[in-house]
C-alpha positions as CSV (number, residue, x, y, z in Angstrom):
1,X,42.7,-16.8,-55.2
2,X,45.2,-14.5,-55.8
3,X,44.1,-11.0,-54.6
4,X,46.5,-8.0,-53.3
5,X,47.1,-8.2,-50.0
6,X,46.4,-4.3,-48.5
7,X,47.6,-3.3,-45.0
8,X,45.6,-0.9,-42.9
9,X,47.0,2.6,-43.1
10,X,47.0,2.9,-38.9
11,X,49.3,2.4,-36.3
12,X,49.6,-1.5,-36.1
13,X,50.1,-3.5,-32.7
14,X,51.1,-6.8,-31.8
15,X,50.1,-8.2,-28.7
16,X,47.4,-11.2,-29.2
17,X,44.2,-10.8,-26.2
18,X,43.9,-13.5,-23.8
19,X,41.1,-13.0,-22.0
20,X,38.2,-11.3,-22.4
21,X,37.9,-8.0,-20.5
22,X,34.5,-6.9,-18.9
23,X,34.0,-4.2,-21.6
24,X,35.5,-6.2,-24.1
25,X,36.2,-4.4,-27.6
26,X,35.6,-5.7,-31.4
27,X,39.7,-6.2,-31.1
28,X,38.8,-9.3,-28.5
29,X,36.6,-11.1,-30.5
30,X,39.6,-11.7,-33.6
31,X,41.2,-14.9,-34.0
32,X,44.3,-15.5,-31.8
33,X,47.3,-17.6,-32.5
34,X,46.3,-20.9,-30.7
35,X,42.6,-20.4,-32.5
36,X,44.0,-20.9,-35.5
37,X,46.9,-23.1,-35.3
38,X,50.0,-22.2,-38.0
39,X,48.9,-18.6,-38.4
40,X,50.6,-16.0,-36.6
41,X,49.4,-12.2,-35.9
42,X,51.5,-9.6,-37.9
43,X,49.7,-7.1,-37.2
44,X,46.5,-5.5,-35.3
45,X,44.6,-2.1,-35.0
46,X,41.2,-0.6,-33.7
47,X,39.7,2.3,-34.5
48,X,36.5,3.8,-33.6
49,X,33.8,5.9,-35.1
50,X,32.3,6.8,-38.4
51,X,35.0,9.4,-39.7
52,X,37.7,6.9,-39.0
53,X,36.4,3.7,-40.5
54,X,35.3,5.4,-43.5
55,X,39.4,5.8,-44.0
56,X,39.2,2.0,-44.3
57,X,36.1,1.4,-46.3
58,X,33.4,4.4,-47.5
59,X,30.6,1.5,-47.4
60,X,31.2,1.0,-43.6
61,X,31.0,4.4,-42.7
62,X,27.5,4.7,-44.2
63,X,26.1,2.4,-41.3
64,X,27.3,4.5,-39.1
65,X,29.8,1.8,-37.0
66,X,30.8,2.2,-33.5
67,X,34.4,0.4,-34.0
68,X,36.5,-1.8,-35.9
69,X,39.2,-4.0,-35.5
70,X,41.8,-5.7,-37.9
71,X,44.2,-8.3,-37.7
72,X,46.6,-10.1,-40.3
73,X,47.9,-13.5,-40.2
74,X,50.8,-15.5,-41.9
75,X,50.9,-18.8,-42.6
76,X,54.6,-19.9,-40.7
77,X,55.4,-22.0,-43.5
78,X,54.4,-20.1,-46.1
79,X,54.9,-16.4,-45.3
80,X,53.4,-15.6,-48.9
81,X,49.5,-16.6,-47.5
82,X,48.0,-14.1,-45.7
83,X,44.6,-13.7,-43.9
84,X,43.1,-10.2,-43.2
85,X,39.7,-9.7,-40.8
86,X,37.8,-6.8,-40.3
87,X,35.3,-6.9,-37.2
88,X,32.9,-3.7,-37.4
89,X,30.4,-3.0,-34.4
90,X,27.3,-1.5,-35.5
91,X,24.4,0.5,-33.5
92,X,21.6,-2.2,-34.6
93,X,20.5,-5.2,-36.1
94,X,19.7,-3.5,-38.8
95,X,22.4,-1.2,-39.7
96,X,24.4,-4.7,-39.4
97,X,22.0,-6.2,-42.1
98,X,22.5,-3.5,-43.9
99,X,26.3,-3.3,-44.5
100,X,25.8,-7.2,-45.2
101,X,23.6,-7.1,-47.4
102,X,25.7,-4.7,-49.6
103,X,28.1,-6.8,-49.8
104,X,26.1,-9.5,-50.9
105,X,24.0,-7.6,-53.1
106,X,20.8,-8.6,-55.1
107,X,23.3,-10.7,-57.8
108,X,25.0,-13.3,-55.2
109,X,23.0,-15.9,-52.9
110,X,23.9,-16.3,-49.7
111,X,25.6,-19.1,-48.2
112,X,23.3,-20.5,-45.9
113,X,19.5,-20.3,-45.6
114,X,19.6,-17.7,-42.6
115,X,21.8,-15.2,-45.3
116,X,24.5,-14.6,-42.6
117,X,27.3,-15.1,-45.0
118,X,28.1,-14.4,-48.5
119,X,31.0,-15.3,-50.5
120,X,33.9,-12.2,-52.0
121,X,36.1,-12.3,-54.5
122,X,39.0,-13.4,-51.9
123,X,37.0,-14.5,-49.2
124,X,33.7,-14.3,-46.7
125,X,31.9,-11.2,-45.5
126,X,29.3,-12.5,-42.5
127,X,26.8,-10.9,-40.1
128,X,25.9,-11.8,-36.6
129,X,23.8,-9.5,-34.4
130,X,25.2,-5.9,-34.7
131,X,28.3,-7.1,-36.1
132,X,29.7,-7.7,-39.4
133,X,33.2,-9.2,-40.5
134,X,35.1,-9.7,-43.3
135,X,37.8,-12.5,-43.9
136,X,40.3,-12.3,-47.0
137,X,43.1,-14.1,-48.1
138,X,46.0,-13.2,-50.3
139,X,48.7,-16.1,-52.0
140,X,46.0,-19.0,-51.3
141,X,45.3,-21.4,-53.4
142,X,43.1,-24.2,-54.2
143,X,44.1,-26.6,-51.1
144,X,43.7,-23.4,-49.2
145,X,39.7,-23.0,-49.8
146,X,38.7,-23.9,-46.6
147,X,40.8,-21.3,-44.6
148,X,38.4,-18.5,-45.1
149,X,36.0,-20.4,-43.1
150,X,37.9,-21.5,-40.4
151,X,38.9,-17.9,-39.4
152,X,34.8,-17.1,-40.3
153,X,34.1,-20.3,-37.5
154,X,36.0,-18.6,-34.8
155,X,34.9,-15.3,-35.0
156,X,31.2,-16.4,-35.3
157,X,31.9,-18.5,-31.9
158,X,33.9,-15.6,-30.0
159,X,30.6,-13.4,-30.7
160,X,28.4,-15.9,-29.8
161,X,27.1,-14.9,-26.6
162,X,28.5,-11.4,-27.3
163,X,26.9,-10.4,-30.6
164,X,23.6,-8.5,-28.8
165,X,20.7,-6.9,-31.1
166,X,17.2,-6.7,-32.0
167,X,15.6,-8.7,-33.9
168,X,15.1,-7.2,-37.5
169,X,11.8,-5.2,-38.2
170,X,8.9,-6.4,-39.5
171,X,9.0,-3.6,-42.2
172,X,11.6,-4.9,-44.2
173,X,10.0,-8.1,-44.7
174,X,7.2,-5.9,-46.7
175,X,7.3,-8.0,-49.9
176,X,9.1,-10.9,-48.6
177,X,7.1,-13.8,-49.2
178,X,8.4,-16.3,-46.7
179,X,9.9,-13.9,-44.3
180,X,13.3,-14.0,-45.3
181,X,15.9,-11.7,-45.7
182,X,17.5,-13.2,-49.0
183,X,17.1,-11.0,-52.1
184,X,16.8,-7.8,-49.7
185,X,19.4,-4.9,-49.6
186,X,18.9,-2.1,-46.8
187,X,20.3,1.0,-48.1
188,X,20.1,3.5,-45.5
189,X,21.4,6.4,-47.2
190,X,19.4,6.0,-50.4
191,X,20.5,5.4,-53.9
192,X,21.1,7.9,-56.6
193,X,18.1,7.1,-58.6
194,X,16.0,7.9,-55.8
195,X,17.6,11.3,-54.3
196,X,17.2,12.0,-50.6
197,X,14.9,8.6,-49.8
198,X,17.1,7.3,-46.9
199,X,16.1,4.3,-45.5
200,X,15.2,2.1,-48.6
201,X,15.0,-1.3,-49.0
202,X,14.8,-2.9,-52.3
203,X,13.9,-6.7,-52.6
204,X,14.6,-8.8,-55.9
205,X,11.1,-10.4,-56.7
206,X,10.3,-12.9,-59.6
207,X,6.6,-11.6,-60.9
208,X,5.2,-12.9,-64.1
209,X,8.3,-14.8,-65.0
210,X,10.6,-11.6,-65.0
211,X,12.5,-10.0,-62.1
212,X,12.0,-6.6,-60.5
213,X,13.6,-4.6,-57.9
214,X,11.0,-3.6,-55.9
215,X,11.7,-0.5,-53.4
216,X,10.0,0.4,-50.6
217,X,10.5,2.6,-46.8
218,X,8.3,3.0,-43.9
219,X,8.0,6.2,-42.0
220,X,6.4,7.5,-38.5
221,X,3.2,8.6,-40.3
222,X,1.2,8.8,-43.2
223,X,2.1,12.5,-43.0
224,X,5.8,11.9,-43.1
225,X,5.7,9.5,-46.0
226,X,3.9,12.0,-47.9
227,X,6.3,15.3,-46.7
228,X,9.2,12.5,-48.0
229,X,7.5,11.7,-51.5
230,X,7.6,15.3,-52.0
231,X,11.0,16.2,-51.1
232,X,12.1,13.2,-53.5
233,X,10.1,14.8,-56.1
234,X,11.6,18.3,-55.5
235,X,15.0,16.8,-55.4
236,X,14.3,15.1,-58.8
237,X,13.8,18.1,-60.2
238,X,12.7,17.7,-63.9
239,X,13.7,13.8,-63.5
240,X,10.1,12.7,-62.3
241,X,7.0,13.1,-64.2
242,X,3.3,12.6,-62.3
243,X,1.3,10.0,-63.9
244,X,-2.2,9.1,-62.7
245,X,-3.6,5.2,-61.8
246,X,-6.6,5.5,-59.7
247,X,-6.8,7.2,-56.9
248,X,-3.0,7.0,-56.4
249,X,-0.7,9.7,-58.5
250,X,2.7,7.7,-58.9
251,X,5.5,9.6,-60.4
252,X,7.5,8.1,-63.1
253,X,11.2,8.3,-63.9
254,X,13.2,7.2,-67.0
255,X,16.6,6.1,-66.5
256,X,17.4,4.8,-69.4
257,X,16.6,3.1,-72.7
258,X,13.9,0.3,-71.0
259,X,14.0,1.1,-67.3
260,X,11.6,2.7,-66.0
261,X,11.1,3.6,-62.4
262,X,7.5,3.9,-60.8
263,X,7.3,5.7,-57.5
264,X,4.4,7.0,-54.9
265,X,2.8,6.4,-51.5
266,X,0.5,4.8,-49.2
267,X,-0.5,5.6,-46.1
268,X,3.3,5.1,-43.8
269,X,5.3,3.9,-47.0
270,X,6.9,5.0,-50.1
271,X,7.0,1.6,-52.7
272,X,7.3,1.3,-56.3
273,X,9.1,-0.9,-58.6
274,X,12.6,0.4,-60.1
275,X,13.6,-1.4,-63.9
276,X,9.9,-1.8,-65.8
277,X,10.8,-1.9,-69.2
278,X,8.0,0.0,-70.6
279,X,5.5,2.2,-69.2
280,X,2.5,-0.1,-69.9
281,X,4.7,-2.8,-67.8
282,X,5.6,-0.7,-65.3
283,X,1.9,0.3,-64.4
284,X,1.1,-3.6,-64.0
285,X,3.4,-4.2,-62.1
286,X,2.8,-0.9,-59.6
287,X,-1.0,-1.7,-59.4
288,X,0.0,-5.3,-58.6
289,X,2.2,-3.8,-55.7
290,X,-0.4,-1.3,-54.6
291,X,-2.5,-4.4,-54.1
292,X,-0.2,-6.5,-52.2
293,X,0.7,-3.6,-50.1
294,X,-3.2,-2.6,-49.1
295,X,-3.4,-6.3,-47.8
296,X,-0.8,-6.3,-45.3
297,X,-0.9,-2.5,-44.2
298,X,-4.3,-3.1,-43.9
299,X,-4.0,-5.8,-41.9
300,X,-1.3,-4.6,-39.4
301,X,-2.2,-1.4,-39.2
């Protein structure tokens, strides 16, 4: 595991927290000294709000965070191993989920059946309520594997009566077949291919034998899901070309040699599948969608 170490480019402080205050703060909730015997603290730092932690990272600040705290460790008899973790406070479950599960990704599986952890490059980025942190190591090696994880096990068990949050909502379990977040990425402010569609989830589903990334968003009202289809059109501009299957009018975009991405709307959601190879392919799989979709918004809503 040998990474680059980076420091945080803030005023760093030294003190380790004892106790935890009434209005206890993301710094409270890091490792100290005696939780992880051998390390010692190096340095600390919290900083709160969107336009600060975006400094640190530019995918925090799109989950709009509420705080974050850092702290670095040494290993005493090896000053050349060094632990790093991040604690970032969210506003909701799902803004938490979110960040995680860009991190994870639609490549990597998760480390446990609940997908509350997912293994880094140099380390373990994890999720617990409307928290996320991140642990990473620098000048470990292989008899160090496990270190990662012990730093992950405290902070897990200093949130755990402290983590708070909803329960994540039904809507992103849309084409989840067993309920479960795994193969799911939130993407709250959109992706590129899709401009102005905030929001979005996109799930990894094997149909047919192949996989597709299958995108999808609720909104307020039929109307709004509609008004939002249009806007993504206009903001396409030329990108987007109106096809016709049935009664639905889905709009097709070409991203490349083989990808095709199929696009519309029904009733409070925007859905349609993102990498069809071919347009024959891609109005299977849409129709097959539009199908699966008019079962369960028909029977929820």
């Amino acid at each position: 595991m040998k990474n680059v170490f980076y420091l945080i480019p803030i005023i760093l402080i030294y003190n380790s927290c004892l106790l935890l205050p009434r209005n206890a703060t993301t710094a409270d909730f890091l490792p100290r000294e005696t939780d992880v015997p051998g390390w010692v603290i190096t340095g600390r730092a919290r900083i709160e709000g969107e336009k600060k932690t975006v400094q640190i990272s530019p995918l925090y600040g799109e989950y709009d965070p509420a705080e974050m705290s850092a702290a670095e460790y040494e290993y005493l008899s090896d000053r050349s191993k060094m632990v790093r973790v991040e604690l970032i406070k969210l506003r909701s479950t799902l803004d938490a989920f979110g960040l995680y599960s860009r991190m994870r990704g639609l490549e990597v599986a998760a480390l446990s059946p609940e997908d509350t952890a997912c293994s880094l490059s140099n380390g373990i980025f994890s999720r617990t309520g409307k928290y996320c942190f991140r642990v990473s190591g620098s000048g470990l090696g292989d008899q160090d594997a496990g270190v990662p994880e012990l730093f992950r096990g405290v902070v897990m068990q200093n949130l755990k009566a402290h983590a708070g949050g909803e329960p994540l909502p039904d809507h992103l379990f849309l084409f989840s077949e067993k309920r479960s977040t795994a193969g799911i990425v939130y993407y709250k402010k959109g992706v590129d291919t899709l401009p102005g569609l905030n929001g979005l989830s996109i799930i990894r589903r094997l149909l047919g034998g192949k996989q597709y990334d299958i995108a999808y968003a609720r909104f307020n009202t039929a109307l709004d899901a509609e008004q939002e289809f249009q806007k993504l059109l206009k903001a396409g501009g030329d990108a987007f070309i109106l096809s016709r299957i049935g009664n639905l009018q889905p709009a097709i975009r070409i991203v490349g040699a083989g990808e095709h991405i199929f696009i519309s709307h029904h009733k409070q959601w925007i859905f349609g599948v993102m990498n069809a190879d071919t347009m024959g392919e891609g109005n299977r799989i849409f129709i097959y969608l539009y199908g699966e979709i008019k079962k369960k918004v028909g029977a929820n809503q």
